[in-house]
PDB file of N, CA, C and O in Angstrom:
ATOM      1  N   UNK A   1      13.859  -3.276  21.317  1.00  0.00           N
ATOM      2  CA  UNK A   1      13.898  -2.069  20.514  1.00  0.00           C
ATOM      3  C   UNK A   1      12.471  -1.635  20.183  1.00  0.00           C
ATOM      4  O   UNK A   1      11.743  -2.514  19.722  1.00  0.00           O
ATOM      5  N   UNK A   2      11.862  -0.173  20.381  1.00  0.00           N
ATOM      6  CA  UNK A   2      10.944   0.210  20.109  1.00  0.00           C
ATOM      7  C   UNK A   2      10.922   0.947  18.820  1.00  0.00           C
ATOM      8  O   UNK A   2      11.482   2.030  18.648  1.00  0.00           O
ATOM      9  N   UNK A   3      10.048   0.114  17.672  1.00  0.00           N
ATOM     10  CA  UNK A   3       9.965   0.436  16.295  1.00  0.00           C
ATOM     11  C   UNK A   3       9.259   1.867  16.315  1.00  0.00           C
ATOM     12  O   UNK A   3       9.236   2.661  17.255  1.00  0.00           O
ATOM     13  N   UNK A   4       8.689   2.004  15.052  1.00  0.00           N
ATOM     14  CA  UNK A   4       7.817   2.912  14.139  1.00  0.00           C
ATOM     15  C   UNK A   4       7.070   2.102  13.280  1.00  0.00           C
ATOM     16  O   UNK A   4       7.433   1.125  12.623  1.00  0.00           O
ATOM     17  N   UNK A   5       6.013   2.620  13.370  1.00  0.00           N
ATOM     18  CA  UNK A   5       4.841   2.001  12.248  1.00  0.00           C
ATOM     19  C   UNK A   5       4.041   2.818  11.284  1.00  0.00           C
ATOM     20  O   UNK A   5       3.141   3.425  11.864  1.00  0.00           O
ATOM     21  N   UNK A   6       4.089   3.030   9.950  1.00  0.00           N
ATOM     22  CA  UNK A   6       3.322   3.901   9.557  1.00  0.00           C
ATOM     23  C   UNK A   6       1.789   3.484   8.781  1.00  0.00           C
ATOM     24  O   UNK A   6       1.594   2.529   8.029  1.00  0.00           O
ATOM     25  N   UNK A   7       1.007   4.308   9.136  1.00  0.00           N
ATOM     26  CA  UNK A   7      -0.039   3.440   8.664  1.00  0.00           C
ATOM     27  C   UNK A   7      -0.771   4.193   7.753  1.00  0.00           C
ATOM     28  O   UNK A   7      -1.429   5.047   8.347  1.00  0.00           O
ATOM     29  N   UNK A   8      -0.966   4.223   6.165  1.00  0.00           N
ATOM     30  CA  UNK A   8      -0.790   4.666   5.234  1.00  0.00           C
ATOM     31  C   UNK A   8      -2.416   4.635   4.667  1.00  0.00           C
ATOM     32  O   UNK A   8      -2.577   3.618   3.993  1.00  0.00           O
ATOM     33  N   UNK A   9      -3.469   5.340   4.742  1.00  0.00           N
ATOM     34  CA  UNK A   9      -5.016   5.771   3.970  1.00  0.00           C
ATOM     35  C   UNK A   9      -4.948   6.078   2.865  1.00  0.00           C
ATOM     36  O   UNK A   9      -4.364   7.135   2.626  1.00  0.00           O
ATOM     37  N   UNK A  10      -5.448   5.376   1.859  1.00  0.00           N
ATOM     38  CA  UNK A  10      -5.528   5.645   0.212  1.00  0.00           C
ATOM     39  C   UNK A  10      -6.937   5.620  -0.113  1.00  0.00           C
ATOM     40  O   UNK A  10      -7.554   4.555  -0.092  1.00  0.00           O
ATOM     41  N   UNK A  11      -7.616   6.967  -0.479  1.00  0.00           N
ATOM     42  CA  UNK A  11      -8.827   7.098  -1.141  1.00  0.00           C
ATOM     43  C   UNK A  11      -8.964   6.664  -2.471  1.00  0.00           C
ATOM     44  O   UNK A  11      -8.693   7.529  -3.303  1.00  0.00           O
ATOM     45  N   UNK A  12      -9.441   5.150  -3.071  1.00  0.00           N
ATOM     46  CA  UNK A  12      -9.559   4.861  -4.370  1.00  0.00           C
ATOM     47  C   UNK A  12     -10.495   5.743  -4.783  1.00  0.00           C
ATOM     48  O   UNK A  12     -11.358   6.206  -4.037  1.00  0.00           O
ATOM     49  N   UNK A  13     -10.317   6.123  -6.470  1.00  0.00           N
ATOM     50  CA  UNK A  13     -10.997   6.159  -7.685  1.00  0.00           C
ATOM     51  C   UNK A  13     -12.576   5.573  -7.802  1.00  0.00           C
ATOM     52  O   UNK A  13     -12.851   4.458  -7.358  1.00  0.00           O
ATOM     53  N   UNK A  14     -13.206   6.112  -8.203  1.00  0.00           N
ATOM     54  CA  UNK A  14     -14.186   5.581  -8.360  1.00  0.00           C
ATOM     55  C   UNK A  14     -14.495   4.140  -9.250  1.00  0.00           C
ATOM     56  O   UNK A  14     -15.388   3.300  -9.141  1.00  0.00           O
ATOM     57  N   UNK A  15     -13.471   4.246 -10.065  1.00  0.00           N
ATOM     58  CA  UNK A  15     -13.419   2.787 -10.871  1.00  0.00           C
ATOM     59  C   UNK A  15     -12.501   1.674 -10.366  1.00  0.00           C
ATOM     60  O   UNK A  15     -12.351   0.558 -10.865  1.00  0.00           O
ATOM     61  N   UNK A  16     -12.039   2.078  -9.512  1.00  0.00           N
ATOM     62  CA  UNK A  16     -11.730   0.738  -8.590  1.00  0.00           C
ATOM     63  C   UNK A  16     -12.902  -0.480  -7.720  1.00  0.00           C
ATOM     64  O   UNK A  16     -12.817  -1.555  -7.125  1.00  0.00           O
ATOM     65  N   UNK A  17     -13.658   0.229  -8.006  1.00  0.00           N
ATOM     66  CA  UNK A  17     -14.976  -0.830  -7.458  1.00  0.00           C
ATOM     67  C   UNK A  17     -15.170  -2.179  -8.648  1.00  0.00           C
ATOM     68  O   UNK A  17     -15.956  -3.125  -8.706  1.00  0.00           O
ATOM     69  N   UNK A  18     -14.136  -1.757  -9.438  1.00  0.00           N
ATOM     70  CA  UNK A  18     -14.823  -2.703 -11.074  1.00  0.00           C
ATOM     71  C   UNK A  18     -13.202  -3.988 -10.958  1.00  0.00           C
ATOM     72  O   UNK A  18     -12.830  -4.846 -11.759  1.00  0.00           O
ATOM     73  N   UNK A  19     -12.820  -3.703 -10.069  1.00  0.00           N
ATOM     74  CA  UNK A  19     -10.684  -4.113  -9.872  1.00  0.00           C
ATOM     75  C   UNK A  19     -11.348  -5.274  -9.072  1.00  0.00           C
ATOM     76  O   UNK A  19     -12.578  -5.285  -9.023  1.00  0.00           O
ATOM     77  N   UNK A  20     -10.759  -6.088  -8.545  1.00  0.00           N
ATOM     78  CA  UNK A  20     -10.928  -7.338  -7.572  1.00  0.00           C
ATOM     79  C   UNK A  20      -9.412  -6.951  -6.967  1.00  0.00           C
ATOM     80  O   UNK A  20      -8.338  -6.708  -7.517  1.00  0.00           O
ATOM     81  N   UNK A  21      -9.883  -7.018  -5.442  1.00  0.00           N
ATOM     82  CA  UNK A  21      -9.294  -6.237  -4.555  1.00  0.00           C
ATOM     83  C   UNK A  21      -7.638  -6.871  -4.341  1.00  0.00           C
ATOM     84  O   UNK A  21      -6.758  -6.114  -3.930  1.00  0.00           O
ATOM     85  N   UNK A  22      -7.444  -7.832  -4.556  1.00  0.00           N
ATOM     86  CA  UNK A  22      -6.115  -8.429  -4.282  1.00  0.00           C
ATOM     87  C   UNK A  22      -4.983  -7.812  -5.525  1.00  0.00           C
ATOM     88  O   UNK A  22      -3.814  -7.454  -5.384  1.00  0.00           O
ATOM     89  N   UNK A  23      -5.805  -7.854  -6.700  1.00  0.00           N
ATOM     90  CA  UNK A  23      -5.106  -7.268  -7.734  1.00  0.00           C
ATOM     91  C   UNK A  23      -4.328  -5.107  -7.398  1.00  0.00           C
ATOM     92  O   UNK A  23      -3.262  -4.526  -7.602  1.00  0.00           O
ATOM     93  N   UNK A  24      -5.689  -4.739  -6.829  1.00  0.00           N
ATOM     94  CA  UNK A  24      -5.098  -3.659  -6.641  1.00  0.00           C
ATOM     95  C   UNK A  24      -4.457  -3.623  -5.028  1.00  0.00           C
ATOM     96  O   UNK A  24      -4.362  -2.588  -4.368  1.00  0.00           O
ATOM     97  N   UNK A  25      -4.077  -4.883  -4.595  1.00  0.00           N
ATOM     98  CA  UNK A  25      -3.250  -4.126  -3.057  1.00  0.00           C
ATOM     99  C   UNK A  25      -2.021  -5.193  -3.577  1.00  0.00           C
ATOM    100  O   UNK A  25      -1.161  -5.578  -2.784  1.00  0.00           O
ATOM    101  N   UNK A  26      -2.047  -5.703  -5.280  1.00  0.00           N
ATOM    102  CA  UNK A  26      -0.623  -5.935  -5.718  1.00  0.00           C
ATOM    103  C   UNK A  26      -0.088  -4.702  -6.039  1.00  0.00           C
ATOM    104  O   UNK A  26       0.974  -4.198  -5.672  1.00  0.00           O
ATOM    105  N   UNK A  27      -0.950  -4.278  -6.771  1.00  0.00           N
ATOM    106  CA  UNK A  27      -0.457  -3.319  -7.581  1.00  0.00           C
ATOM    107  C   UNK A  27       0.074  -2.122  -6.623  1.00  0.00           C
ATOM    108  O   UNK A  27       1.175  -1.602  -6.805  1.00  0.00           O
ATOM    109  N   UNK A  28      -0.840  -1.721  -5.554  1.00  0.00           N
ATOM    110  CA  UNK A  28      -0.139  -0.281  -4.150  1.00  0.00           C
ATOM    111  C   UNK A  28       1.157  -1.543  -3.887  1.00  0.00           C
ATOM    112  O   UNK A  28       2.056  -0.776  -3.542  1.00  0.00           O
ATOM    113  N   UNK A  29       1.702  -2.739  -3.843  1.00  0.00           N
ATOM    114  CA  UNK A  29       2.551  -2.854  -3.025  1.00  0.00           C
ATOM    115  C   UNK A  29       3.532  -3.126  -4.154  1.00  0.00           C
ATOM    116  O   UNK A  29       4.608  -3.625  -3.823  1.00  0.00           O
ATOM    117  N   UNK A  30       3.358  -2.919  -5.193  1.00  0.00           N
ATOM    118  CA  UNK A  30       4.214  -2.794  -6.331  1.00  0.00           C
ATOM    119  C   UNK A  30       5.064  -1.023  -6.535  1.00  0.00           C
ATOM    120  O   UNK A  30       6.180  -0.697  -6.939  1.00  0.00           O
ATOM    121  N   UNK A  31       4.236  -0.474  -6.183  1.00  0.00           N
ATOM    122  CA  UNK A  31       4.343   1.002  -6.700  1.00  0.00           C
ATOM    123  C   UNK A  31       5.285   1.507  -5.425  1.00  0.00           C
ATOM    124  O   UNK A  31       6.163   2.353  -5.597  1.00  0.00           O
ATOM    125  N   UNK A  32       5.015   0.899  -4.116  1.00  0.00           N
ATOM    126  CA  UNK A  32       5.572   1.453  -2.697  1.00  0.00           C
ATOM    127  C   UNK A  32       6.840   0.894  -2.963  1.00  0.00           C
ATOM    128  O   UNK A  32       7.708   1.740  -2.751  1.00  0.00           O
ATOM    129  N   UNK A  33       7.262  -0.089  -3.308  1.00  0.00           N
ATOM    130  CA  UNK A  33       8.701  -1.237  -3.198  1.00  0.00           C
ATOM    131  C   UNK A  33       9.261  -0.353  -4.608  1.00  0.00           C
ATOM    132  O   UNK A  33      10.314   0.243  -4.379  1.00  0.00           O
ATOM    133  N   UNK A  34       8.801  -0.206  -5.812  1.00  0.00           N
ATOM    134  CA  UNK A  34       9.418   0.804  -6.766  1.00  0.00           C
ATOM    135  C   UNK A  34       9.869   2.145  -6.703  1.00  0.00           C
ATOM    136  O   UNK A  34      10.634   2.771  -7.437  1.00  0.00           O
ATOM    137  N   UNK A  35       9.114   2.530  -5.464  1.00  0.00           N
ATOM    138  CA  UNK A  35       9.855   3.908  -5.045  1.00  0.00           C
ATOM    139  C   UNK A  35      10.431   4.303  -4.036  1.00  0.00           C
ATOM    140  O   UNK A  35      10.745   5.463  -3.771  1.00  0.00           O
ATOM    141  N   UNK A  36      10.696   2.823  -3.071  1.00  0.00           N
ATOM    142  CA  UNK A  36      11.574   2.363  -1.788  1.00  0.00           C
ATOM    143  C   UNK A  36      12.858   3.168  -2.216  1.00  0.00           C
ATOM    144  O   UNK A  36      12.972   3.998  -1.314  1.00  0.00           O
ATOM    145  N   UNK A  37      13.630   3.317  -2.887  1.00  0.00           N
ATOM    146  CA  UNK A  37      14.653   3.954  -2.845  1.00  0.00           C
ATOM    147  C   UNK A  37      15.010   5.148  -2.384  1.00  0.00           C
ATOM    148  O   UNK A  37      16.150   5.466  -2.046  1.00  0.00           O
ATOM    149  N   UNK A  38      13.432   6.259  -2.352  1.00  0.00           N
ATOM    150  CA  UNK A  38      13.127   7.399  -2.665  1.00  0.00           C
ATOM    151  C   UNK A  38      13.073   7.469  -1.019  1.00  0.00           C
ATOM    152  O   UNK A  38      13.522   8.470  -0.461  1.00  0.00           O
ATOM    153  N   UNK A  39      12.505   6.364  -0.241  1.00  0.00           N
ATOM    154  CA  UNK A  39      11.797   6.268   1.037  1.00  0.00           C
ATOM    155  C   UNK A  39      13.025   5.457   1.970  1.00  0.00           C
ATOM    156  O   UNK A  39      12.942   4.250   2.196  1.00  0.00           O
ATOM    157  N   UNK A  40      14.112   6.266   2.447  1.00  0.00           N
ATOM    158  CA  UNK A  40      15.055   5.345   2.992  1.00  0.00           C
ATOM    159  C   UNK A  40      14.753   4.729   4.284  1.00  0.00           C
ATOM    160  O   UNK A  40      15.451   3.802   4.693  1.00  0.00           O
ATOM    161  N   UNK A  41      13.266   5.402   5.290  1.00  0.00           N
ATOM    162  CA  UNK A  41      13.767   4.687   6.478  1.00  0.00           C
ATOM    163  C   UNK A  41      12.224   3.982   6.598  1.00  0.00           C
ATOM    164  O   UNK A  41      11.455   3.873   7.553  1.00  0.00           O
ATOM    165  N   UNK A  42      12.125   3.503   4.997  1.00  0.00           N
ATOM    166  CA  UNK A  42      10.743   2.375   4.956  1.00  0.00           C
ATOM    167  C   UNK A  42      11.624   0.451   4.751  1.00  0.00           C
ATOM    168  O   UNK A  42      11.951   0.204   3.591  1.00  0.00           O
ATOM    169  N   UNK A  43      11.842  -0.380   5.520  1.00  0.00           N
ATOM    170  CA  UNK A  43      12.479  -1.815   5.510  1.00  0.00           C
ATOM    171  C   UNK A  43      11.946  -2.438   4.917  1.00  0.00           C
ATOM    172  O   UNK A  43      12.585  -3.154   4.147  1.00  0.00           O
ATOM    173  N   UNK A  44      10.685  -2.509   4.934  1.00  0.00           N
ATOM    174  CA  UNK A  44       9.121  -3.757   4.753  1.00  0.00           C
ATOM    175  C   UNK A  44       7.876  -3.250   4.372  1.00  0.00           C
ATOM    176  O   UNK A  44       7.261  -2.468   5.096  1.00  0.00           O
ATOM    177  N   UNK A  45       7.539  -3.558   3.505  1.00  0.00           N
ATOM    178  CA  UNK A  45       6.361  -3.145   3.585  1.00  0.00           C
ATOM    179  C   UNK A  45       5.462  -4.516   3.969  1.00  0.00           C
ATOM    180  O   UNK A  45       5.356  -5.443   3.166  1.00  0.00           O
ATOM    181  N   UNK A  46       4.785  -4.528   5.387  1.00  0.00           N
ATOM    182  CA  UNK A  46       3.915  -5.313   6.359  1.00  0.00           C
ATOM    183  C   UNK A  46       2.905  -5.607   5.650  1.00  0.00           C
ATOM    184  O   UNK A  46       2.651  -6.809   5.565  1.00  0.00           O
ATOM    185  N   UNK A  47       1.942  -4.559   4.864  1.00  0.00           N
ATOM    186  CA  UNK A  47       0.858  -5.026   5.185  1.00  0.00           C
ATOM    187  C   UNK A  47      -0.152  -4.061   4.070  1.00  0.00           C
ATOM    188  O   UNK A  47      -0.170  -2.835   4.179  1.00  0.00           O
ATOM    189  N   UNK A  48      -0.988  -4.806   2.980  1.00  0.00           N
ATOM    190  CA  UNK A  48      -1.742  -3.472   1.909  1.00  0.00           C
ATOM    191  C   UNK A  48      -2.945  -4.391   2.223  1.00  0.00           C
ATOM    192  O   UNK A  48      -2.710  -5.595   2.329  1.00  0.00           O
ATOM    193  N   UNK A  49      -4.154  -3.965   2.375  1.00  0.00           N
ATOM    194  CA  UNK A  49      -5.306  -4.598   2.377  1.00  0.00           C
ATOM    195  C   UNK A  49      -6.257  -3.055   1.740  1.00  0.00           C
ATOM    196  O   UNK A  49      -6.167  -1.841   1.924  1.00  0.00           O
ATOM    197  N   UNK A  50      -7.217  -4.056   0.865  1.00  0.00           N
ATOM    198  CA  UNK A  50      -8.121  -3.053   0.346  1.00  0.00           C
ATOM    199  C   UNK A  50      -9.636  -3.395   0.612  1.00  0.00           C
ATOM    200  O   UNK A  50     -10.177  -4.452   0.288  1.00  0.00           O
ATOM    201  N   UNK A  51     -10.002  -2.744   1.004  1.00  0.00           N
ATOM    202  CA  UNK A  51     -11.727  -3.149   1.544  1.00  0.00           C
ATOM    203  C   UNK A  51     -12.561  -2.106   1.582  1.00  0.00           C
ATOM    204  O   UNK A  51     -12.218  -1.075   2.159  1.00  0.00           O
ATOM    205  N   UNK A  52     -13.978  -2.244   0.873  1.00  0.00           N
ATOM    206  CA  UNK A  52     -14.861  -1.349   1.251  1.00  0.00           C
ATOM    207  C   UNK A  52     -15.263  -0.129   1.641  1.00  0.00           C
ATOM    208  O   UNK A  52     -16.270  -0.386   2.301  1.00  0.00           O
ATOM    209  N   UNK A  53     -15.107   1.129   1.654  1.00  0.00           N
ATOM    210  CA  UNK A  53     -15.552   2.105   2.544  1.00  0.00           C
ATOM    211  C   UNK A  53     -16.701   2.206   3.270  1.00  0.00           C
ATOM    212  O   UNK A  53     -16.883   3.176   4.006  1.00  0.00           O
TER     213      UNK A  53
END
């Protein structure tokens, strides 16, 4: 079976440089799974990594 993948760019805030990065790719994968309901043909969310620009 050939899936779909979406691959999702989030421009942080300027005061996210002051966050330690694991805390805020809890927090995006907190907010995505809370509004999964809204998003019916999202299963999993794979994958939040936050790094650097």
């Amino acid at each position: 079976m050939i899936g779909k993948k979406a691959i999702i760019t989030l421009e942080l805030v300027g005061e996210s440089v002051e966050e330690i990065d694991k805390k805020i790719e809890q927090e995006l994968r907190d907010w995505f799974q809370e509004d999964a309901v809204a998003i019916p043909w999202v299963r999993n969310i794979k994958d939040v990594t936050v790094k650097s620009a």
